[in-house]
C-alpha positions as CSV (number, residue, x, y, z in Angstrom):
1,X,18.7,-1.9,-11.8
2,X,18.8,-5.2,-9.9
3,X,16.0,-6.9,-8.2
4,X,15.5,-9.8,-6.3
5,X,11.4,-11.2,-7.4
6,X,9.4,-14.1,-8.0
7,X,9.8,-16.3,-11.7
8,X,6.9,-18.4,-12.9
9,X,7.4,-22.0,-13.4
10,X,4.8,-25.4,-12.6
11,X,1.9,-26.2,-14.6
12,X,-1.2,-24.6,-15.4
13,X,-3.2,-24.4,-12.2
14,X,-0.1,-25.7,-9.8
15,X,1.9,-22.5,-9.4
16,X,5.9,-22.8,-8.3
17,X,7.6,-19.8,-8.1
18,X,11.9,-19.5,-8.1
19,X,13.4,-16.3,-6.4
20,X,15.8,-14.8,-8.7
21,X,18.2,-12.0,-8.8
22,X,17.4,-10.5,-12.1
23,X,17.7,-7.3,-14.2
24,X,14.5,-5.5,-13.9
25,X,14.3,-5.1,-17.9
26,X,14.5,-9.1,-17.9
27,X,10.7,-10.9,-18.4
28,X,9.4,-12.1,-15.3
29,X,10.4,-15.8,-16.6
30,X,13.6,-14.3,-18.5
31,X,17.4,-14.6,-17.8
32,X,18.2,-14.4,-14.4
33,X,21.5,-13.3,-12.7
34,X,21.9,-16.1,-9.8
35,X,18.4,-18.4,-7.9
36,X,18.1,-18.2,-4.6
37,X,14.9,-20.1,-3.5
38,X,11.4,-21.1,-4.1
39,X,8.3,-20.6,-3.0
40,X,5.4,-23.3,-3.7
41,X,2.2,-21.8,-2.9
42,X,0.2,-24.9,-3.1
43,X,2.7,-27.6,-1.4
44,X,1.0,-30.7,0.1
45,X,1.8,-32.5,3.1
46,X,5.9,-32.9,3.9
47,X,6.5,-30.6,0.9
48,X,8.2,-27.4,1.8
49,X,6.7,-24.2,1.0
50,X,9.2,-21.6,1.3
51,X,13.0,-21.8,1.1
52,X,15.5,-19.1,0.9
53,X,19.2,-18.6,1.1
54,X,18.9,-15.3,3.8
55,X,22.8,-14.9,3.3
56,X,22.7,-14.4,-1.0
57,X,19.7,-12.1,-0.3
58,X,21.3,-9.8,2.2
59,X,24.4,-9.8,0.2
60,X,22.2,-8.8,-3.0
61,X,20.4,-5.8,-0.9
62,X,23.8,-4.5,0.0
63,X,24.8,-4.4,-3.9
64,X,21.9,-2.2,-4.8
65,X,18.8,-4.9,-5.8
66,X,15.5,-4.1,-4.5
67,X,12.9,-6.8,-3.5
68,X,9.6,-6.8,-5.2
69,X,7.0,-6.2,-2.6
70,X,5.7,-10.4,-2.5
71,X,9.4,-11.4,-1.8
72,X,9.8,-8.5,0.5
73,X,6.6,-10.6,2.6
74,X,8.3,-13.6,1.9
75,X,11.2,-13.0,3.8
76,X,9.9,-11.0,6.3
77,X,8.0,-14.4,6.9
78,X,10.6,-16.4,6.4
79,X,12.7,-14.3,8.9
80,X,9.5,-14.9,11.5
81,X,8.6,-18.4,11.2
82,X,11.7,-20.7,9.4
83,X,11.1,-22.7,6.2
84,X,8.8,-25.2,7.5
85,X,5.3,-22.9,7.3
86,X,3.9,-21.4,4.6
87,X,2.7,-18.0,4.7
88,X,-0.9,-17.6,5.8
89,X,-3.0,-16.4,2.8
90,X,-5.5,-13.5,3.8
91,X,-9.2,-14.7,4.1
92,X,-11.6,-12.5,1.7
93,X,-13.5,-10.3,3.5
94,X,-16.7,-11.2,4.9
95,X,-19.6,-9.0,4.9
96,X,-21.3,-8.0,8.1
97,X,-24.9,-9.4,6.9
98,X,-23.3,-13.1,6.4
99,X,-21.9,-12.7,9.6
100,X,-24.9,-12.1,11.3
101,X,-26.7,-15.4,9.8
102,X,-27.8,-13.3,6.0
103,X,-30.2,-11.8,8.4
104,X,-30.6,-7.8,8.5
105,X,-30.8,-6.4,11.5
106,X,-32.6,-2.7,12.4
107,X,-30.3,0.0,13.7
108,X,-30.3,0.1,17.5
109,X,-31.7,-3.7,17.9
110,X,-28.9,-5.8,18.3
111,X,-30.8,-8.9,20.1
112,X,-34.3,-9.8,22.0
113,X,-36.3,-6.9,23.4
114,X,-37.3,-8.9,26.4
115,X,-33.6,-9.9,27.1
116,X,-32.4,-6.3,26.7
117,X,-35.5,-4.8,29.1
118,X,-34.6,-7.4,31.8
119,X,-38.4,-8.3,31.9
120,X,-39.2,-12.4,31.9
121,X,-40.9,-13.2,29.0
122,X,-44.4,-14.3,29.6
123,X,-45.6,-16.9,27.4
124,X,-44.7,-20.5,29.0
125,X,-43.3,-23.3,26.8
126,X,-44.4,-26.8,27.9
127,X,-42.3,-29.8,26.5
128,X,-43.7,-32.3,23.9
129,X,-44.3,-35.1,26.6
130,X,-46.3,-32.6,29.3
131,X,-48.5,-31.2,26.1
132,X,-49.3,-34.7,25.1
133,X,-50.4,-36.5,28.4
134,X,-52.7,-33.1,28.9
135,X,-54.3,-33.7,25.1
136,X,-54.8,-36.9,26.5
137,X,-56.7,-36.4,29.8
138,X,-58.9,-34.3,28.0
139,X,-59.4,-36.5,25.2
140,X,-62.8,-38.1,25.5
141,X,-62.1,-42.2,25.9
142,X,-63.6,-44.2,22.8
């Protein structure tokens, strides 16, 4: 069987990837049947990320070859958004606790009491100035 899928090239650390038509018994960096794009993962600046020949593809699907499932994103992106984006990685998932600041939070209290009761608070807060000049009226004079 046929399929269209990603073939390892670059250097250690700085992935590039050709898209191949290549017999599915082949190694993933074997013998391939005929290239039909790139994709550069890690491109930098005015470096394109993605490009694809749509037209070899679709003639490739209609012979039988079957796209591995990251190529299969790839041109579904591709399809979306032209070759001048990359596609968007997916961010790792982030825990609820780090959302809230690392701090755990009680079922059923989900911010201040007073707040949440509609009730003032009561204790005043004076500013740094106003609790200075009365520590100094009171102050006795040396």
């Amino acid at each position: 069987m046929v399929k269209i899928r990603l073939q390892r090239g670059g250097a250690k650390k700085r992935p590039f990837y050709h898209i191949v038509v290549t017999d599915m018994r082949n190694g993933r960096d074997g013998r391939y049947i005929e290239r039909l794009g790139f994709f550069n993962p890690v491109a930098i600046g005015g470096e394109v990320p993605l490009r694809l020949d749509v037209e070899r593809i679709e003639y490739w699907k209609g012979h039988g070859a079957q796209l591995s499932e990251r190529v299969n994103n790839l041109v579904k992106h591709f399809n979306r958004h032209g070759e001048g984006e990359a596609p968007a990685r997916a961010a790792p998932p982030v825990s609820k606790a780090k959302e809230a600041g690392g701090q755990t939070v009680p079922a059923g209290a989900t911010g201040d009491a007073a707040a949440e009761s509609g009730k003032p608070d009561d204790t005043v807060e004076t500013s740094a100035p106003e609790a200075q000049d009365a520590a100094g009226e009171d102050a006795p004079k040396a």
